[in-house]
C-alpha positions in Angstrom: -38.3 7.6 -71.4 -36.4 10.3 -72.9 -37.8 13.1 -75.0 -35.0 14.7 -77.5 -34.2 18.5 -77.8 -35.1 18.8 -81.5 -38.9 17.6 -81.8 -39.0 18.3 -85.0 -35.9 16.3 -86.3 -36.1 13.5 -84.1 -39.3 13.6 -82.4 -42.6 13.5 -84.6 -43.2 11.6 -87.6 -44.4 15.2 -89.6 -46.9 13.6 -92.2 -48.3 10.8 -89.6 -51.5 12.1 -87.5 -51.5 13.0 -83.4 -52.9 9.7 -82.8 -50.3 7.6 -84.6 -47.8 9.8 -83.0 -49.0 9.3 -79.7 -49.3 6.1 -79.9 -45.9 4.8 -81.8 -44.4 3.6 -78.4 -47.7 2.2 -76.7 -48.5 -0.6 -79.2 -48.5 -2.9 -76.5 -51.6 -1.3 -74.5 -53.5 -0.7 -77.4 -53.2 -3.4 -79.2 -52.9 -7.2 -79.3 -50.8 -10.0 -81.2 -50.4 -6.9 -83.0 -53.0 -5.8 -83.9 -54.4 -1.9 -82.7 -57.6 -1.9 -80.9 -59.8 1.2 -82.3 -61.5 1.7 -78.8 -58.6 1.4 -77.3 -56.6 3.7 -79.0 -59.1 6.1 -79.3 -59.5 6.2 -75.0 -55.4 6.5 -74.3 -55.4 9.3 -77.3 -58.4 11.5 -75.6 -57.1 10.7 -72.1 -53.7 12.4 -73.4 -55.6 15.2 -75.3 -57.8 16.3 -72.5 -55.1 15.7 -69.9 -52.4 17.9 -71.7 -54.8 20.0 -72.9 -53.5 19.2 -76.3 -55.3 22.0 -79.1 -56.1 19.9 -82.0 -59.5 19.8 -84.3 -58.9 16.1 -83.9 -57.0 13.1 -83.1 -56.6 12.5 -86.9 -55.1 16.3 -88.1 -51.3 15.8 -89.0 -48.6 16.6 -86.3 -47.0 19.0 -88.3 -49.9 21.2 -88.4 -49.9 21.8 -84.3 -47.9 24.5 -82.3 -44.8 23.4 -81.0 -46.2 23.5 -77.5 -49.0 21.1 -78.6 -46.3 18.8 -80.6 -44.4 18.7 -77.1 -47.2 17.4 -75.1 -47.7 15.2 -78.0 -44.5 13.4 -77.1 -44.4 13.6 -73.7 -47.8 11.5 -74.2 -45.9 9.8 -76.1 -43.0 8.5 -73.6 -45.9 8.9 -70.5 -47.9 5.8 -72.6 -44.8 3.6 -71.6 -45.1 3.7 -67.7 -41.7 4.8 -67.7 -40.4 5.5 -64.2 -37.4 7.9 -65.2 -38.8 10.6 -67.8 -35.9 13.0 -69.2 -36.6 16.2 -70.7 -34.0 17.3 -73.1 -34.6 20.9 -73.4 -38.3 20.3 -72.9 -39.5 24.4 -73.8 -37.2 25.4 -76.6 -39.2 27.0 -79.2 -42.4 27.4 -77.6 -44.7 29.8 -76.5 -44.8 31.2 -72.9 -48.5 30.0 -72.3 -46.9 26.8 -73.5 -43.9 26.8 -71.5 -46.2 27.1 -68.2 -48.4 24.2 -69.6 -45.3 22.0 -69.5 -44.5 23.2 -66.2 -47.4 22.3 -64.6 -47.6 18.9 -66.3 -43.5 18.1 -64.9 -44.9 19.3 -61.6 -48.3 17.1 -61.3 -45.9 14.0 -62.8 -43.6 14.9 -59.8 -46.5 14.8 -57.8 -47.4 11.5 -58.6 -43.9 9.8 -58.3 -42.4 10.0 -61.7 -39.0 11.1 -61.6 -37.7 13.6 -64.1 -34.4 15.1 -65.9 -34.7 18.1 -66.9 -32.0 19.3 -69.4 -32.3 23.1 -69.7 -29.7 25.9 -70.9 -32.0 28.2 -69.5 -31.0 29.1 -65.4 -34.3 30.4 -64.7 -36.2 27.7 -66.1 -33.5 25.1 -64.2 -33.8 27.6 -60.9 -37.9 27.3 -61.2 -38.9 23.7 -61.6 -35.1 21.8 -60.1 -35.3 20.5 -56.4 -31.5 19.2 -57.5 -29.5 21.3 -59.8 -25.9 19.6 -61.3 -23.8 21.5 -63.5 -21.8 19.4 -66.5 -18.9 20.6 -68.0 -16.7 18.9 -70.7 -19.1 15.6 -69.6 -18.1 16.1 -65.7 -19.9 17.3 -63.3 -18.9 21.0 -62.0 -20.9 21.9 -59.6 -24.5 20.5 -57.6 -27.0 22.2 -55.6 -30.4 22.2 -54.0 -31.8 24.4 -56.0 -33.2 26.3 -52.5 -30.8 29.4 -52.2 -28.7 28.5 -55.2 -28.3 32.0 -57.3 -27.8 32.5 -61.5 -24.3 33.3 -60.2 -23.4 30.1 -58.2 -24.2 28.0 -61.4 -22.6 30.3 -63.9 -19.4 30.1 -61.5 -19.8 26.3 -61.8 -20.0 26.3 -65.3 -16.7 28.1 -66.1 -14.5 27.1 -63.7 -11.4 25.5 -64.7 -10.7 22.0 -64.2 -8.7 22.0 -61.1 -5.4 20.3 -62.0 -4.9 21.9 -64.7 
C-alpha cells in the first residue's frame, strides 16, 4: 500500500466523513456483493480510531475538519485495511505536529514489530537516521549510497547525496 506525500491533494476525499475515508479501500471486508455492512464498518472504523488514537468527535465528522496528524493515521488505516504486506510511506510526517510525528513513529515501529514491511520516504536525515534499520540514498533515480543505519552519520548520507556520478 502506498500512502502519497500530499494528503491533502491526493489522499482524502475532504467533504467525505472519517469513516468513508477509512474505509474507501476495504469494501471487500466490510461489505458483501457490494453492499457495506453497518456493524461491520462501524467495528474496523473504531478498531482504527482507538488503535491510532485517531481525535475525532465521531466516525461521521468530515476529514477535512481533523489535524493533519489525525488525517495521516486516517490513511494509514486506510492502506492497513488492505492486509498489505509492503506499506510505503511517502513523506509520512510532513506538516504535522511533533506529538503527531511521535504518534506515527510508534505506529511504523509496532507495524515493524508485527511483520509489515515499510518504506519510508523522508527528506528529513534525522527522521530517516531514527526509525531506518536500511538507509539507501537516490540520486537522479540511482541509487548513491546504502547503509545500516547503525553508525551511519548526517554527513555520510549528505556525501551520498551529492556526489557526482562517477564517469562523468
Amino acid at each position: 500500500v502506498y500512502c502519497t506525500e500530499n494528503r491533502r491533494v491526493d489522499g482524502i476525499i475532504p467533504n467525505m466523513s472519517v469513516k468513508n475515508n477509512m474505509i474507501l479501500s476495504s469494501a471487500g471486508q466490510v461489505g458483501r456483493y457490494g453492499v457495506i455492512e453497518g456493524r461491520k464498518c462501524k467495528a474496523l472504523v473504531k478498531s482504527y480510531i482507538d488503535q491510532f488514537r485517531i481525535k475525532t468527535p465521531s466516525e461521521d465528522q468530515k476529514i477535512k475538519f481533523l489535524s493533519g496528524g489525525n488525517q495521516q493515521k486516517v490513511l494509514l488505516a486506510r492502506g492497513l485495511s488492505t492486509n498489505p504486506k509492503l506499506v510505503i510511506l511517502d513523506e509520512p510526517t510532513r506538516g504535522i505536529d511533533v506529538g503527531a510525528k511521535y504518534s506515527i513513529y510508534e505506529i511504523m515501529n509496532e507495524l515493524t514489530a508485527n511483520g509489515y514491511a515499510i518504506i519510508m520516504v523522508s527528506s528529513e536525515m534525522p527522521e530517516v537516521l531514527g526509525m531506518a534499520d536500511r538507509i539507501v540514498v537516490m540520486r537522479s533515480g540511482r541509487v548513491a549510497g546504502s547503509f545500516d543505519a547503525e553508525g551511519t552519520t548526517q554527513e555520510m548520507i549528505l556525501e551520498a547525496s551529492l556526489k557526482q556520478d562517477e564517469g562523468k
